[in-house]
C-alpha positions as CSV (number, residue, x, y, z in Angstrom):
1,X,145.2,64.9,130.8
2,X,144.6,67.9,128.5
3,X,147.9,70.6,128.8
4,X,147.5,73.7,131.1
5,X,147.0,75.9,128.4
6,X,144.7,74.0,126.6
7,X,142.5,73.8,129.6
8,X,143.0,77.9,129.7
9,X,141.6,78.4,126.6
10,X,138.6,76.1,126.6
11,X,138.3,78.2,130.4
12,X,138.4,81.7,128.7
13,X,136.4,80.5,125.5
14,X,133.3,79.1,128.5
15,X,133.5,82.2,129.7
16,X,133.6,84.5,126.8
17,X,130.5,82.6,125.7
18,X,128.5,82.8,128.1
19,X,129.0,86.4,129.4
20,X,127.5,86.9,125.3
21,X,124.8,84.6,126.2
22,X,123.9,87.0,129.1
23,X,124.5,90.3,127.1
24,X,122.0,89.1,124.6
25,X,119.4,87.8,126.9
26,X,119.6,91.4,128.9
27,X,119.8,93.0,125.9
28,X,116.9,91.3,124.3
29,X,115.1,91.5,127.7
30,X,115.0,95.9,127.3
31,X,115.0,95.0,123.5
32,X,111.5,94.1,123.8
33,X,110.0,95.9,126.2
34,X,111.4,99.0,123.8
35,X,109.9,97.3,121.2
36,X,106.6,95.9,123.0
37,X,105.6,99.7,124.0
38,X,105.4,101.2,120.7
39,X,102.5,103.0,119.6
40,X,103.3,104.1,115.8
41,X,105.1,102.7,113.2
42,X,105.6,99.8,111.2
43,X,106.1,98.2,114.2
44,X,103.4,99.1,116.1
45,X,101.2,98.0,113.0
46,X,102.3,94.5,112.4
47,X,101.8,93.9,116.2
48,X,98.3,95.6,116.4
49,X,97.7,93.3,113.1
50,X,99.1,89.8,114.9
51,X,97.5,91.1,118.5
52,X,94.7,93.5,118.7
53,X,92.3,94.1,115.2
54,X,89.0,92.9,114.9
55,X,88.6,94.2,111.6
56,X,86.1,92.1,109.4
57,X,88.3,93.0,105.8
58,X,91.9,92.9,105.9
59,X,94.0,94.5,103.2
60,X,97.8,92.7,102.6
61,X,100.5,93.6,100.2
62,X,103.0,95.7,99.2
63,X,103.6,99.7,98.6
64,X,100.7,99.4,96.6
65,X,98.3,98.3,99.2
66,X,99.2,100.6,101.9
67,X,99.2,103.6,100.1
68,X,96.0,102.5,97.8
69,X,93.4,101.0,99.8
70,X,91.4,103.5,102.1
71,X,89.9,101.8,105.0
72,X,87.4,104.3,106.1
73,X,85.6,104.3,102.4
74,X,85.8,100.1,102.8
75,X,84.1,100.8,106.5
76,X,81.5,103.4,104.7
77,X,80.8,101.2,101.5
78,X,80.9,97.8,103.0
79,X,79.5,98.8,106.5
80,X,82.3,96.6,107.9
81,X,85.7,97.6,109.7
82,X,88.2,97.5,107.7
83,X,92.5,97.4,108.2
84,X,95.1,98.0,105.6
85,X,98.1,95.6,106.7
86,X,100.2,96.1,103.7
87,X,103.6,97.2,104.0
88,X,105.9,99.4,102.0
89,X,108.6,97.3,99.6
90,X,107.6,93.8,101.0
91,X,106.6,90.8,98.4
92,X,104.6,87.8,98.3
93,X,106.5,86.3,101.0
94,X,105.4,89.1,103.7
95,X,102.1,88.9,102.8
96,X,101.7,85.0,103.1
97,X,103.6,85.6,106.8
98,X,101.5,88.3,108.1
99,X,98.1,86.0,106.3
100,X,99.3,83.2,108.5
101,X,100.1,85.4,111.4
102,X,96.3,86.5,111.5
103,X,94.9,83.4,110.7
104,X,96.7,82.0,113.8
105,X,94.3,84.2,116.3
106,X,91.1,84.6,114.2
107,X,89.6,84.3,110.7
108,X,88.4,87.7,109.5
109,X,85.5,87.5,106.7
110,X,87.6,88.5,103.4
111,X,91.5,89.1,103.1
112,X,92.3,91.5,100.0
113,X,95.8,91.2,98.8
114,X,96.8,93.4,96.3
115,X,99.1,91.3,94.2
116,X,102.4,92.3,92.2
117,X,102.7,90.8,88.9
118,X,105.8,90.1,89.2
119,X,106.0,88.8,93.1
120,X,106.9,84.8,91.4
121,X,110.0,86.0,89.8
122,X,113.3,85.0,91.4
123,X,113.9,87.9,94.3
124,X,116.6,88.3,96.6
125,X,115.1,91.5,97.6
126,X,112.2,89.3,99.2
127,X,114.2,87.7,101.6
128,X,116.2,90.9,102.6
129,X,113.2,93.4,103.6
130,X,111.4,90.3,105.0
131,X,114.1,91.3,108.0
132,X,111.5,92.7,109.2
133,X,109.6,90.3,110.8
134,X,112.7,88.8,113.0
135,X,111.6,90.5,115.7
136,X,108.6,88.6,115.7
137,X,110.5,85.2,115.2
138,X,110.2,83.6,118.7
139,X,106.4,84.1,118.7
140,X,105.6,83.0,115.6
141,X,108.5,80.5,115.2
142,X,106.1,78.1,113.2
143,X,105.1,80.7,110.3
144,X,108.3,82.2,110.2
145,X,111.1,79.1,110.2
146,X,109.5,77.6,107.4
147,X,110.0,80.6,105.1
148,X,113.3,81.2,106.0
149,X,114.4,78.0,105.7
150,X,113.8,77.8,101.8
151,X,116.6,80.8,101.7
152,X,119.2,79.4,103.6
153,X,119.0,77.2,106.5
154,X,121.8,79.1,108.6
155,X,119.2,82.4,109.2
156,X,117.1,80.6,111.5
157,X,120.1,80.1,113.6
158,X,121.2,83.7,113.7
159,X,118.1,84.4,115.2
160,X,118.3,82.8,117.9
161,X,120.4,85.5,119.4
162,X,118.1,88.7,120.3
163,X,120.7,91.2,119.7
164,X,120.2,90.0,115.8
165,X,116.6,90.0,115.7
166,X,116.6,93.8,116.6
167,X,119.5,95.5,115.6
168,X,117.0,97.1,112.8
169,X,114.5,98.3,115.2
170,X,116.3,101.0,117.7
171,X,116.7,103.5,114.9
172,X,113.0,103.1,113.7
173,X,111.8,103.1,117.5
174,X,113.2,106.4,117.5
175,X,112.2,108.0,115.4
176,X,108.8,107.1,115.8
177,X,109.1,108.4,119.5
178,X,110.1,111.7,118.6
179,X,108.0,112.2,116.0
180,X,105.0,110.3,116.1
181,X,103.1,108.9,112.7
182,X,99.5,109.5,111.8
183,X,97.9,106.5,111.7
184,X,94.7,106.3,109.2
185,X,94.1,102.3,110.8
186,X,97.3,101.4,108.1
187,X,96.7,103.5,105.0
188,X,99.6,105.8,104.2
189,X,98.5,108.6,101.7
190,X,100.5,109.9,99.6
191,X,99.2,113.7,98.5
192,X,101.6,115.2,96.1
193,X,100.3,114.4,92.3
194,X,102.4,113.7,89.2
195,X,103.7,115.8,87.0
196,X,101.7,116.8,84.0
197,X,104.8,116.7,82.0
198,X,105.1,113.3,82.4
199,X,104.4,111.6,79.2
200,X,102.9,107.7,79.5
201,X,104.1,106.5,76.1
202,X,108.1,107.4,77.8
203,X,107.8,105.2,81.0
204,X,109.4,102.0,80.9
205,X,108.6,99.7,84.1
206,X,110.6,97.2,85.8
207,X,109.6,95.4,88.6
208,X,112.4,94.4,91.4
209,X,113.4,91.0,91.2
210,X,116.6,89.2,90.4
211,X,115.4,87.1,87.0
212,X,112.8,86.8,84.6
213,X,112.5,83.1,86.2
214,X,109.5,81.8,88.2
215,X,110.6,81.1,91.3
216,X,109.0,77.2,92.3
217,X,108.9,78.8,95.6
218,X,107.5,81.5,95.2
219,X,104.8,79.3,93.5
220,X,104.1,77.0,96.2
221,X,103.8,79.9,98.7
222,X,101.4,81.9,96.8
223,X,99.5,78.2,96.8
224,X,100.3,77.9,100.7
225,X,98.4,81.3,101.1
226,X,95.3,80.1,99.2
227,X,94.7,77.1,101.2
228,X,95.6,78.4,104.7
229,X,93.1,80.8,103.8
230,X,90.4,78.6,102.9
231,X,91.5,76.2,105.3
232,X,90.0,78.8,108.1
233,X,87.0,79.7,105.7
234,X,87.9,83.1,105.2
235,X,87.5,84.3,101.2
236,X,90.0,85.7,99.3
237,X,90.3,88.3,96.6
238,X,93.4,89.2,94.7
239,X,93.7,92.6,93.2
240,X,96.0,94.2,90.9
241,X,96.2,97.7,91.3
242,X,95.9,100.6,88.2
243,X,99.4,101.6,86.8
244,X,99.2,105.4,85.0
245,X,100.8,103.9,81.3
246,X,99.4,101.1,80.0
247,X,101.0,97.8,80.5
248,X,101.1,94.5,78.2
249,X,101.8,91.1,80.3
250,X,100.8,88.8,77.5
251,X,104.6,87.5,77.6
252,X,105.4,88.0,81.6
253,X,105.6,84.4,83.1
254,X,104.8,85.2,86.8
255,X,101.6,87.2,85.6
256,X,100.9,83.8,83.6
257,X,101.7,81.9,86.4
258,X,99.5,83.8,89.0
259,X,96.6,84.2,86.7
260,X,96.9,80.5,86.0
261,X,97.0,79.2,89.6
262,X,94.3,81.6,90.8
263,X,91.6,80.0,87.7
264,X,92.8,76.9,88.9
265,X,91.9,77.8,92.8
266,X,88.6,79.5,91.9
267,X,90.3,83.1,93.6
268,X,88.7,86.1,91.9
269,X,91.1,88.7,90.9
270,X,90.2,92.0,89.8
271,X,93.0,93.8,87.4
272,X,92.7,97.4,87.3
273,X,95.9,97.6,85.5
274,X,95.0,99.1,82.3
275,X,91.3,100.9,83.9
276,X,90.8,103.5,82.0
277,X,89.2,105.6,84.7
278,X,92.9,105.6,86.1
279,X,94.9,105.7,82.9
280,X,96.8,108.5,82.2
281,X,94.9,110.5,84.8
282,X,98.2,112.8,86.2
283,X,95.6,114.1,88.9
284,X,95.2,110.4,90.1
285,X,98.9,109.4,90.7
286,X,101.4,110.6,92.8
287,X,104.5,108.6,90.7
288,X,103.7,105.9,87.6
289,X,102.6,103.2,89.7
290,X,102.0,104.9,92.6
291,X,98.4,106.7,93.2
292,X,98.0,109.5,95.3
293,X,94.9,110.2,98.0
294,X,92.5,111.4,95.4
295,X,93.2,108.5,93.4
296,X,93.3,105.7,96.2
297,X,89.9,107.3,97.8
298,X,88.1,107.0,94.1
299,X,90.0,103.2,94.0
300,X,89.4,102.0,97.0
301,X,85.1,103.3,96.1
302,X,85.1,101.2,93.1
303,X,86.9,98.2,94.4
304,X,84.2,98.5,97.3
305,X,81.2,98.8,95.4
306,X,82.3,96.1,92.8
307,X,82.4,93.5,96.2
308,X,79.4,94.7,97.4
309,X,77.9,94.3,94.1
310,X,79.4,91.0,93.3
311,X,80.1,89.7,97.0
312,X,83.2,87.1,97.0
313,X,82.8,83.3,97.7
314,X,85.6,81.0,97.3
């Protein structure tokens, strides 16, 4: 026989637990219908991406796709719809999550992902802003789990609870409720233009990541994203967006190691890095790796013409 206050305590402890269990589920329960109703935001665009777009040509990435690639001169060049699905300080990791996510409903005809060169260095930063996509986690358990579980094994069970999956999402909710964002179907221009005074030979860039170290993870995602892709027959073309200084990567190993795997793959990948139409243009670039409207419009007409003129098979 267990003492009186020993059978108490496991008494109160039951009960504290499960009064959390039902705060959570309650919680979780307005949680999403908040979350389910919204109609701008990133939100709104990474469940009209997993849910509700038809669009032919999908653009993935980071800051540099959403603010570069300009779906209605893709729709007028290629004749096709097109979405921009990238998302504002997300890596390689986001992108293979929202590729799978996609995949998982239909197969659109090309997938362009704008990639970083640095996205297979060692990132902490990764994991962090891939937060979020934990709201997402109980529908898309099977793309999500997998990627998490290469960070830590212990994040999969912290979102099991819903109050943890969308604590980050209120605040955004919000905002977007009061004041509503323009969508351009997921292109975010940016219209102020750099300053003249800026001088390329003075910038020095640095990418976010933790090391200088390729990350074997990294690695076999960005492998994982090439064959679930051709898996479901959809073609695939990498692009490396135009930088205002010029850049050298001869001696950067995740450049290396993504130029390496995507010969290997057969993946073409078009490197406006060092363009020239783009270098040093002030007019063209809202910060140094960053380019404003004008210059994503006169981007995003090239990078169009060049795939209708030389259409993509992998």
């Amino acid at each position: 026989m267990l003492p009186t206050e020993t059978k108490l305590f496991f008494i109160k402890a039951t009960k504290f637990i499960l009064i959390i269990i039902v705060v959570d589920f309650v919680l979780g329960l307005f949680a999403n219908h908040i979350f389910q109703s919204q109609k701008t935001g990133q939100y709104a665009r990474i469940n009209h991406i997993a849910q509700d777009t038809s669009a032919k040509v999908i653009i993935t990435g980071s800051s540099h796709a959403i603010k570069h690639y300009v779906p209605e001169v893709f729709d007028s060049v290629l004749g096709i719809e097109t979405y921009n699905a990238g998302a504002n300080g997300q890596k390689l990791i986001y992108a293979y999550a929202i590729q799978k996510i996609i995949l998982k409903k239909r197969a659109p005809e090309l997938i362009i992902l704008n990639i970083d060169e640095d996205w297979l260095y060692i990132s902490d930063i990764a994991y962090k802003r891939f937060s979020v996509l934990y709201p997402f986690y109980n529908e898309h358990k099977d793309v999500l789990k997998p990627i998490l579980d290469q960070e830590s094994k212990f994040s999969n069970y912290k979102l099991l609870l819903n109050s943890y999956r969308n604590n980050s999402t209120i605040v955004h909710i919000i905002k977007y409720f009061l004041i509503p964002q323009k969508d351009y179907k997921g292109y975010m221009p940016l219209f102020s233009t750099m300053a003249k005074s800026v001088n390329s030979t003075e910038l020095q860039l640095k990418g976010e990541y933790t090391s200088e170290e390729v990350d074997p993870n990294f690695v076999l995602i960005l492998e994982n994203l090439i064959s679930s892709a051709k898996d479901k027959n959809v073609r695939l073309l990498f692009v490396i967006s135009p930088k205002f200084t010029k850049v050298n990567l001869t001696e950067n190993a995740s450049y290396n190691k993504i130029i390496e795997i995507v010969n290997k793959q057969k993946i073409p990948l078009y490197d406006f890095q060092n363009d020239s139409i783009f270098k040093g243009k002030h007019e063209l670039f809202y910060d140094a790796t960053h380019l404003n409207d004008k210059g994503a419009r006169l981007f995003s007409r090239k990078l169009a013409e060049k795939i209708l003129e030389h259409p993509i098979d992998n």
